[in-house]
N, C-alpha and C positions, 0 to 999 in steps of 0.2 A: 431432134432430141429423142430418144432410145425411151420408152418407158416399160412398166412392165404390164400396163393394161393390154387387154385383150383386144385386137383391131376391128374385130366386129361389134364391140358394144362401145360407141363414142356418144359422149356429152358436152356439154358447151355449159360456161358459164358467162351468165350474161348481165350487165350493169341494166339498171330499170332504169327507162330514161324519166321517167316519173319523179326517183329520186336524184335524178344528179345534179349536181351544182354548176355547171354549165349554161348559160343561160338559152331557155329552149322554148321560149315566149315563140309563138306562130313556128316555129322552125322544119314543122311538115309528120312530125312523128304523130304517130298515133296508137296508143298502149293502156292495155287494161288489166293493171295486174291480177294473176288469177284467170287471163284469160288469153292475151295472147302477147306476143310482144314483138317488134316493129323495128327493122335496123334496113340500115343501107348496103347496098350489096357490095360495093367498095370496100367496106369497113374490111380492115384484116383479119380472117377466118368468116365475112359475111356469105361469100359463096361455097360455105364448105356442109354448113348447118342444113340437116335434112331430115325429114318426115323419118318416126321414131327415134329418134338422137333423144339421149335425155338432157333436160334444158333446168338449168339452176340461176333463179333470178335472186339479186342481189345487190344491196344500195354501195353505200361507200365506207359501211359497219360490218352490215352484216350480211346472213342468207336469206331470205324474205321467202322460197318455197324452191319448192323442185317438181318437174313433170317431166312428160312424155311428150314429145311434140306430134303432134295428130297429123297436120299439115300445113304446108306452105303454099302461100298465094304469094306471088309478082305483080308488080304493077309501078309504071313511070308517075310518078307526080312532082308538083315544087319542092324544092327543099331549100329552107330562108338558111342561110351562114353568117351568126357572127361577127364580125371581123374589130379589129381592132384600130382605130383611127391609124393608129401612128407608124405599126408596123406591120399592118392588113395580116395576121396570123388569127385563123379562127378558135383561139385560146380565149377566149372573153369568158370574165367571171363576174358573176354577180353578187356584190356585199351588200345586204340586206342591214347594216347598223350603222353602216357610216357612208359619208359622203366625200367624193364621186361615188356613186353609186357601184360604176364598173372599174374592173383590173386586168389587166391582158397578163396572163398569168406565162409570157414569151419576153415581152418586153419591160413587164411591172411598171408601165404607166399606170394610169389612175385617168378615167374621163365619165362623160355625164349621158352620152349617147354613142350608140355602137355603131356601125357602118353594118348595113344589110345586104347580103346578096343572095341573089333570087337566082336560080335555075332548075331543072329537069333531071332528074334520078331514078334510079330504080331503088325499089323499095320491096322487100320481103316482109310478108306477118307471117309469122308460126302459131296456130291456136293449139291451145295443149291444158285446157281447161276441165275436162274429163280426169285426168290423174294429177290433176294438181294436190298439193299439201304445203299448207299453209306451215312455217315453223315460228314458233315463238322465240320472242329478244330473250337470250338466255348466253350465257360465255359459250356454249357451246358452237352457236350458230356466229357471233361476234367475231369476226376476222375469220370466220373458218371457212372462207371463200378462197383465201389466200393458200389455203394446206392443199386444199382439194384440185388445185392450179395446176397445168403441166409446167406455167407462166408464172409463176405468183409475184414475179417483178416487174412482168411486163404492165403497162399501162392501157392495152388496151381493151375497148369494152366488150368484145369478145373474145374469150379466154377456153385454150383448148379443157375440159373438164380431167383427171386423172379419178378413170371408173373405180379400178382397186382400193382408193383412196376413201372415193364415193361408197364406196360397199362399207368399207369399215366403220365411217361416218353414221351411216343407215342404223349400223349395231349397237350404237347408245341409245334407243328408242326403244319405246316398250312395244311390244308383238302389237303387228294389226295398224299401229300408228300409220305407215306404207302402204297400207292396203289399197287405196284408189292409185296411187301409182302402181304397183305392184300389178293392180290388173290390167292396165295397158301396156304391160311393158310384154311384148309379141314376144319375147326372149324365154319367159317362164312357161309359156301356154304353144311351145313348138309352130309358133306363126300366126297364130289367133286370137285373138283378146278372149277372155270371158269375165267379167265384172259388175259391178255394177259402175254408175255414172250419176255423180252429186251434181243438181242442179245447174248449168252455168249460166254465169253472171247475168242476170235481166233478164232470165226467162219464168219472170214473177209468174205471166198466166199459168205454166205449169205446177207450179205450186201450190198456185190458188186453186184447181183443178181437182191435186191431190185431198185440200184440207177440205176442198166442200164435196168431195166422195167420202172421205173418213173421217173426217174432223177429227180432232188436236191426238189426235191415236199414233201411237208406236206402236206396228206390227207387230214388234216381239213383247215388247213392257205394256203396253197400254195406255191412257189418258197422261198428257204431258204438256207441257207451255211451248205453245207456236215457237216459238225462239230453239226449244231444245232439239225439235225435227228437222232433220234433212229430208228434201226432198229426192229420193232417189227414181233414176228410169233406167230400171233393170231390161238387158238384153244380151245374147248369149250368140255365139257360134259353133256349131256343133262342128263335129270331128268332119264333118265333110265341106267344112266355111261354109253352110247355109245359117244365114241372118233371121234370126226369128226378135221379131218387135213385143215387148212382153209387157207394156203397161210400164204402172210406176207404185212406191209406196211410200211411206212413210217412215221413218227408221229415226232413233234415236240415234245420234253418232256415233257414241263407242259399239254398240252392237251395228252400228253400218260395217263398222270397220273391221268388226269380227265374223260379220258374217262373208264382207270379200273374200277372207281369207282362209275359211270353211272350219275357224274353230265354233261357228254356231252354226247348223243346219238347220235344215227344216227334213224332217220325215217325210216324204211326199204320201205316203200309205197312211199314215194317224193325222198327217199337219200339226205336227207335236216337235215343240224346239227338244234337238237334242244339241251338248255342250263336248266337244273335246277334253279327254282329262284334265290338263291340267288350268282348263277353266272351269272344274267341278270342284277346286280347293280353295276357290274365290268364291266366297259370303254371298256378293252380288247380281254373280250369275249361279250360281249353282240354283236356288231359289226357279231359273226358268227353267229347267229339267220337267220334261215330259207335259209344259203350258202349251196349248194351244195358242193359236193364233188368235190375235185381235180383232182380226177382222175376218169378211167373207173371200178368199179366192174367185180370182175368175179363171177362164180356162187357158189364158194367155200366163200368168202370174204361176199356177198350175206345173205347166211346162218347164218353165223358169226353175222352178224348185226342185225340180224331177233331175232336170240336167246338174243342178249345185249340185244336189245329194250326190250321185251319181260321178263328178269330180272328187270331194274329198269324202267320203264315204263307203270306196270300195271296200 
């Protein structure tokens, strides 16, 4: 099929096996939404999906989030299937209100226990937990798996993504909303990432880390509720891909989000937030114009800010 996206920017959308209705009791997957996600290399389009591809996870409603895939791991393991007594088709569904419990949704029997089989597969995870974005149940996001399709008929759980599509999608969002994807995506930054990176999933110590260096502080706001801080670990690559490791801080979300995206700076000469015009007509932030920071710099954090300014600030 002929589309009009561009061949070097491809995406995948992908069913969360989390949410499907399939029954997937032991069945070998392993998946954490937000953080990586886990298919068979069989699956149709499973050996196509590759390190930065942009990846759209998605239940049986709606779009649950969108990232950047960092990287793929391989590896053989069990994989339990299924089956249907009567007409061994690994179609088996599980009905949670009524009894038989199960339906082969091939033959539309009805029975009480599945037939299991056991064998050896390979198995791909993609982690891509760095630019993830969470989206809210809203009509927007509500079947809107099925537009952004190359496929949108096809049934299966991996579906070619249609980027143009995705782009247009992106532009019902307010500025900044894309920003942690946005900085992984090698596409904008001519082959290099530069962003920062929200916590992922389970790496409580480093959080805990940040709040008992700063306690309950927003670098750019100041004192706030544990709940309302991201933990961020800022780190940069300069124009020559050397990796500098720069610490981490504390950030209110919406200013995390605007500062990825260089409509908040930091001055590196005063350490004095400066705002992008047309966040200087907003109540909200206009008020941080020319604040110091909440806290003290270190010389890692320093650097960090030298390079931001220096990206959207020329």
């Amino acid at each position: 099929m002929v589309t009009r996206e561009n061949p070097n920017r491809r995406g995948w959308i992908c069913i969360s096996k989390t949410h499907e209705s399939i029954v997937r009791a032991g069945d070998g997957y392993s998946e954490s939404l937000g953080l990586s996600y886990e298919w068979r290399t069989v699956l149709p389009n499973g050996a196509a999906m590759a390190k930065d591809d942009f990846i759209v996870i998605r239940d049986h409603e709606r779009i649950l989030g969108v990232s950047i895939i960092e990287s793929i791991k391989k590896g053989i393991k069990p994989y339990i299937s299924n089956h249907c007594p009567s007409c061994n088709r690994a179609q088996v569904r599980e009905r949670k209100a009524v009894d038989p419990k199960y339906k082969c949704a091939h033959c539309k029997k009805v029975f009480s226990k599945v037939r299991t089989v056991s064998e050896k597969e390979e198995f791909q995870t993609a982690k891509y937990a760095p630019g993830w974005v969470q989206l809210d149940d809203s009509a927007l996001t509500r079947q809107g798996w099925k537009r952004l399709s190359v496929t949108p008929k096809s049934q299966h759980s991996i579906q070619r993504l249609d980027v143009d599509k995705f782009d247009l999608f992106r532009n019902n969002f307010d500025t900044g909303f894309f920003a942690p994807f946005d900085c992984r995506n090698p596409g904008l930054h001519g082959g290099h990432r530069l962003g920062t990176v929200r916590t992922r999933i389970g790496q409580a110590d480093f959080r805990q880390k940040l709040l008992k260096s700063f306690g309950n502080v927003c670098a750019f706001t100041g004192i706030n509720h544990e709940n309302a801080l991201e933990a961020a670990h800022l780190y940069s690559y300069s124009e020559l891909g050397v990796h500098h490791q720069d610490g981490g801080l504390l950030l209110r979300r919406d200013v995390h989000r605007l500062f990825d995206t260089g409509l908040i700076a930091i001055n590196p000469n005063t350490e004095c937030i400066d705002l992008a015009p047309e966040l200087r007509k907003i109540n909200a932030y206009n008020e941080l114009i020319g604040r110091r920071l909440q806290i003290d710099l270190n010389q890692g954090l320093k650097k960090w800010i030298a390079l931001h300014w220096k990206q959207h600030r020329k």
